[in-house]
N, C-alpha and C positions, 0 to 999 in steps of 0.2 A: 645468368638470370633464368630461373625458369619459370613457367607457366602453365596453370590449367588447362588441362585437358577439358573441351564441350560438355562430356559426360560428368567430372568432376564437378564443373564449374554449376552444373544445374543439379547435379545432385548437392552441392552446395546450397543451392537454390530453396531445393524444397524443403532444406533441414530447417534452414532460416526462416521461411513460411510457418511453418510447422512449431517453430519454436516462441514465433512472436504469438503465433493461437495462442499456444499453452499460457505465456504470461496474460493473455487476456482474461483466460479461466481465472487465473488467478484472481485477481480483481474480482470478475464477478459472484465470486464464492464470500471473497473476502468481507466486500463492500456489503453484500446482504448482509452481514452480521449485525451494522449500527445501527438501518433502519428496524431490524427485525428486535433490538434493545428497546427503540422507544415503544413497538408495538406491544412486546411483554410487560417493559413497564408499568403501560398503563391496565393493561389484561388484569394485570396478573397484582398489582398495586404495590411498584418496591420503589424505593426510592433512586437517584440519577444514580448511582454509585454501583448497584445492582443491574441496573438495568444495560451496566456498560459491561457483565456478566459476561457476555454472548462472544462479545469482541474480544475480553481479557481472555478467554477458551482458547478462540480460534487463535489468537498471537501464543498463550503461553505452551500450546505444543510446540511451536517453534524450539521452546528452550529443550522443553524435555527429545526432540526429535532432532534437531538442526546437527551436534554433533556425528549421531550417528548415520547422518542423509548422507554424509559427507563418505562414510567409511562405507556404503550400499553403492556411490555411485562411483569409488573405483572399482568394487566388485563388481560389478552389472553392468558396467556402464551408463551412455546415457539415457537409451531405448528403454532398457528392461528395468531403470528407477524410473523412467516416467509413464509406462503403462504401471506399474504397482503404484505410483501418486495416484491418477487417474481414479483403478480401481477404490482405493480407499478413500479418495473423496465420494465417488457414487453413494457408498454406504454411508458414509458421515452427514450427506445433504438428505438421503434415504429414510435417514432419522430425525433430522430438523421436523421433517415432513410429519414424520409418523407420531412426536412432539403435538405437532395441531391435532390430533385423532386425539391424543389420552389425554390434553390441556395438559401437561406437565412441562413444568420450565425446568425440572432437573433432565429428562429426557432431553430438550432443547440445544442445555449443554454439553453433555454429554456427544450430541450432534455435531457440534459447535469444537469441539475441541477433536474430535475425530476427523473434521474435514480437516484442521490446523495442520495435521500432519500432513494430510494430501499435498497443501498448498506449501509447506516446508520443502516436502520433496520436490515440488513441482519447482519451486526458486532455486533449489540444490539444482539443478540440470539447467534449466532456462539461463541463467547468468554465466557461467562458465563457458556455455556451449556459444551462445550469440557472441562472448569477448575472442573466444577461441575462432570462431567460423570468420570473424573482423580481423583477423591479425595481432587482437592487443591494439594496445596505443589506440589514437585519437577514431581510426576507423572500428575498434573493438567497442569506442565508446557510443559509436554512432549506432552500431546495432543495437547496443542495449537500449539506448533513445527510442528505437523505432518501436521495440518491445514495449518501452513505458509507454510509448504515444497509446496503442492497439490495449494496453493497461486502464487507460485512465478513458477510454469511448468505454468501456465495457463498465466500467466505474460509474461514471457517470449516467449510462445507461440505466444500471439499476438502480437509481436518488429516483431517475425520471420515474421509471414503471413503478415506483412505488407510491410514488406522488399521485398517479393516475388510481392506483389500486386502492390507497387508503385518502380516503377527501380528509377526514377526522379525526387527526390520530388518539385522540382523547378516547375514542368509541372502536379503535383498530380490533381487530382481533385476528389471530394468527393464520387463519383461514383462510382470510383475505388473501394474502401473500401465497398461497399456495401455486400460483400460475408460474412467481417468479421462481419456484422452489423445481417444479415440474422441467420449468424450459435449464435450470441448472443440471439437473440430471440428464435431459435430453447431451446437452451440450457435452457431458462427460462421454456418453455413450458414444458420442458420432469422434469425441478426441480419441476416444480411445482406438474408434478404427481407422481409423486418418493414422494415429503415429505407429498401429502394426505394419501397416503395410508401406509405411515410408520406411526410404534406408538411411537411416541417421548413422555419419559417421563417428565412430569411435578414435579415440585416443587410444595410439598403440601402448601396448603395454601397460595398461591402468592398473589391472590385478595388482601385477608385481610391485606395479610401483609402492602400493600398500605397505610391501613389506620391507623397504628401504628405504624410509623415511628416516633419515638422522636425527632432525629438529622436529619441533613441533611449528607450525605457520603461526604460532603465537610467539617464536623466538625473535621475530620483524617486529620489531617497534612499530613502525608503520602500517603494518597490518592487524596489531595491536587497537593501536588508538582510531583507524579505519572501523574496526568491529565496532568499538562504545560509538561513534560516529552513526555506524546504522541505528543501532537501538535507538540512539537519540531523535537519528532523522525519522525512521517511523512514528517513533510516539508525536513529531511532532507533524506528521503529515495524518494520523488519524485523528489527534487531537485538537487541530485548529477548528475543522467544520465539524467535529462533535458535539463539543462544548457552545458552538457558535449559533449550531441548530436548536440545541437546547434552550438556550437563550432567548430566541426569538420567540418560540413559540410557544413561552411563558404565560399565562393567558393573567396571572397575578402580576407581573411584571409590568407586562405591555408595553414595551419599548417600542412596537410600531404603532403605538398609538391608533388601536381600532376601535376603542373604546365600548369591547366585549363584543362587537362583529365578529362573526366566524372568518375564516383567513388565513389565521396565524400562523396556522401548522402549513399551508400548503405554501403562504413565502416563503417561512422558515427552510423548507423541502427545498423552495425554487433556490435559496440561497443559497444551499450546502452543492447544491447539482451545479452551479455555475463556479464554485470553488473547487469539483472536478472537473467540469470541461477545461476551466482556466489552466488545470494540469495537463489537459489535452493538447492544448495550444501551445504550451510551454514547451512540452515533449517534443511534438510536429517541431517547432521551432531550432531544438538540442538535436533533433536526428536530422534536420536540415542541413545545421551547422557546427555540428560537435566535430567532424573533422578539420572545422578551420579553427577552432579554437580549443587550449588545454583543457584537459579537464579540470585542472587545479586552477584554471582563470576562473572558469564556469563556477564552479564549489566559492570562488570568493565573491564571485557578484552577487550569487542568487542567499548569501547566507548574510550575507549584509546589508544587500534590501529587504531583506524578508525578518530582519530584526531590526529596520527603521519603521516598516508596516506595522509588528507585531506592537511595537512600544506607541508608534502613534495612536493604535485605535485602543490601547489601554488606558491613554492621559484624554483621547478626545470627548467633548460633550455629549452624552449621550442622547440626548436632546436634540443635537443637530441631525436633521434629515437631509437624506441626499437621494436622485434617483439613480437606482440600479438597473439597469440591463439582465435581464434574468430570464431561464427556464420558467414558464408558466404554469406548466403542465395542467391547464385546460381547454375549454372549448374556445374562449380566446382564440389560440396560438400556441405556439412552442415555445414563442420567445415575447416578451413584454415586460414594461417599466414597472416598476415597483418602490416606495418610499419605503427608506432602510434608516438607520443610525449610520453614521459616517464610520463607527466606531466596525461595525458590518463589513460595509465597502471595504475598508483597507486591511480588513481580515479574509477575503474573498481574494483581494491580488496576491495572496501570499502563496494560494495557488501558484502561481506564477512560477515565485520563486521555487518549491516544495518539486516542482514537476522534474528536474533535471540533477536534482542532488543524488538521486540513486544510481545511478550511471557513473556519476564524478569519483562518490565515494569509493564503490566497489572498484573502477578503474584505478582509480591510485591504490585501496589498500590490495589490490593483489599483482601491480608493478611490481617485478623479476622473482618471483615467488618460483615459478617454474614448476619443478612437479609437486610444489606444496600446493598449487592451486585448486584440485578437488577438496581437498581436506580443508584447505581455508574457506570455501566456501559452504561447506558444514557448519563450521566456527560462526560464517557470517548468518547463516538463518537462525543458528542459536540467541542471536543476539535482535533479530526482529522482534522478538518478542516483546521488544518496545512499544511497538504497539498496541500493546494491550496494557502495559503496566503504567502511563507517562498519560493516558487516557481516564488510567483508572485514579491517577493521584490527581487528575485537574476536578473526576467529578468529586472526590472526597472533599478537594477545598470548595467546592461550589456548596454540596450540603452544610460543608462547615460554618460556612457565614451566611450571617441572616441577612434580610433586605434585599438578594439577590445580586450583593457587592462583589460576591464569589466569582461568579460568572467571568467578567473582565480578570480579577484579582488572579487567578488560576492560571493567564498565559503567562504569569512569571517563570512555570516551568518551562512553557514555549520558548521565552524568553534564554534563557541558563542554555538551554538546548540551541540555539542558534549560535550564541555566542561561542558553543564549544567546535561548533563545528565552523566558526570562522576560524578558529582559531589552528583547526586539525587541517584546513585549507592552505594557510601561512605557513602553515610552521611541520606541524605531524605529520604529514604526508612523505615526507623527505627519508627515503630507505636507505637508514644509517648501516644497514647488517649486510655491504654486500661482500663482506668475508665469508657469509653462510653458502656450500657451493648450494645451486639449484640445477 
């Protein structure tokens, strides 16, 4: 049996520090995207489908970027792919900014899809590295947990300072946001000297191994149906509180019955921020205990309550009010009650479920993969881009139907999406190719 050396064991230490940061960045890059759609929205006057622009950018670099993140980060390693993330997010968020200067929403995107890569790469290193520094298995899934946990504060973080920044979202304008825009860039510059001067360890022999790849990590079934699994789970972890925000602070709608008071947008806000936190607590709760339980138990509970949530607040009255616990984000408090649709509420604990699926998933689809695992994890940020496409079909059927029946009608994708990932739980996960050597 052997064992860490003091020196390894903390140099162990800081890499895992270091790497749950980075998945924080991620988040907070990402998560600016939604609120900054509804801003231009209304700026700039496009309809919900458009305005989910911003978000479809940043996810669909994933496609065009994720294959090749994969083939940089056995060349370079982990170090020198994630100071090059870094750098190109600076510039990518450098632009959002400079977007508010000229009012241009194609500059915006432009923005917006250039951080996408940043945050591509930035998943290519963070998920491999954390399953790797854990052992694999159930402790590999834990570190990922701890990552999501440190993901979804920094998530959540920015619902809140937006809610503080914009009271109106009707009257937003991009400007406003510029604080959150600043403290992003800040935040890249200080990652960026934080991960030079740490010594992340490297996987021996990653180059080579580039070049002696037999299979491709799409010859795993497993790892296969693992990939459409992320697409799916992201579209449906951006798309529950997009579509849900939207909803609320319909001001023609008025499903909180304000009866044309001002409000709307800053529940709506509080709503969406406590359907992150909810991912907060979920996380905390999967990095607690993801080493006592599989990851494929985890993948079955949270995708089977989270498709009895998603269906009950589709069929419930929308009429019926219930009090929520929520983000205030005023002079109030932080925290206070708020009358929602029940239909709301049981869209908010889906959070719950949503927190712990990314962990589950990657940990099974890259189970005995072995030196396929850089390149599958390429493969796997290819496929994030879910979330921006699975966002963009919920708001297409929302403009599609009139009365604002859309709204509810639209999580049938949610819906499809759950269902397949119970299903990839049961049944797909199971690594029928282990004749492939690894």
């Amino acid at each position: 049996m052997t064992t860490q050396t003091p020196q390894k064991a903390q140099g162990n230490l800081i890499a895992i520090v270091a790497m749950i940061f980075l998945f924080g960045m991620i988040s907070f890059v990402t998560n600016l995207a939604s609120p900054m759609g509804d801003v231009l929205k209304y700026q700039f006057g496009v309809p919900n489908w458009m305005g989910t622009l911003g978000v479809f950018a940043n996810f669909i670099a994933y496609a065009v970027m994720g294959y090749p993140a994969g083939t940089l980060l056995q060349k370079n390693g982990y170090k020198k792919t994630a100071l090059m993330a870094i750098a190109v997010g600076f510039i990518g968020v450098a632009i959002q900014t400079l977007s508010g200067v000229m009012g241009s929403f194609g500059v915006y995107l432009l923005g917006a899809f250039i951080a996408g890569f940043s945050m591509c790469l930035l998943n290519t290193v963070v998920n491999p590295m954390l399953n790797t520094l854990g052992g694999g298995g159930n402790r590999g899934n834990q570190l990922i947990q701890f990552g999501g946990s440190f993901n979804s504060l920094c998530g959540t973080t920015v619902i809140i300072l937006t809610g503080i920044l914009i009271p109106e979202i009707a009257k937003a304008q991009i400007t406003q946001v510029f604080p959150l825009m600043y403290a992003a860039l800040a935040i890249f510059a200080f990652a960026f000297v934080v991960i030079l001067f740490t010594k992340i360890p490297e996987k021996q022999g990653a180059a080579q191994t580039a070049t002696t790849l037999e299979h491709s990590p799409l010859a795993f079934r497993h790892f296969l149906l693992g990939a459409v699994g992320v697409f799916v789970y992201v579209g449906i972890e951006v798309g529950v509180p997009n579509v849900l925000q939207k909803w609320l602070q319909n001001a023609d709608l008025d499903v909180l019955g304000l009866n044309g008071s001002a409000g709307a947008t800053a529940i709506a806000g509080s709503v969406a921020a406590t359907y992150w936190f909810l991912m907060l607590i979920g996380r905390l709760f999967g990095a607690a205990f993801a080493s006592k339980f599989s990851a494929k138990g985890m993948l079955v509970v949270a995708s089977a309550v989270g498709l009895i949530l998603t269906l009950a607040a589709m069929f419930a009255p929308t009429d019926s009010m219930v009090s929520l616990l929520v983000f205030k984000n005023n002079s109030e408090g932080l925290f206070g009650m708020v009358n929602v649709p029940i239909n709301a509420a049981l869209l908010v604990l889906v959070g719950l479920c949503t927190s712990v699926m990314w962990g589950g998933i990657f940990n099974l689809a890259v189970e005995g993969l072995g030196k396929y695992t850089e390149k599958a994890s390429g493969i796997f940020m290819v496929m994030v881009c879910g979330g921006g496409i699975l966002p963009l079909l919920q708001n297409f059927i929302v403009d599609s139907a009139e009365g604002g029946v859309g709204y509810l009608v639209s999580y049938w994708v949610i819906v499809a999406g759950l269902v397949y990932l119970l299903y990839y739980a049961l049944i797909g996960c199971k690594n029928v190719n282990k004749d492939i050597p690894v």
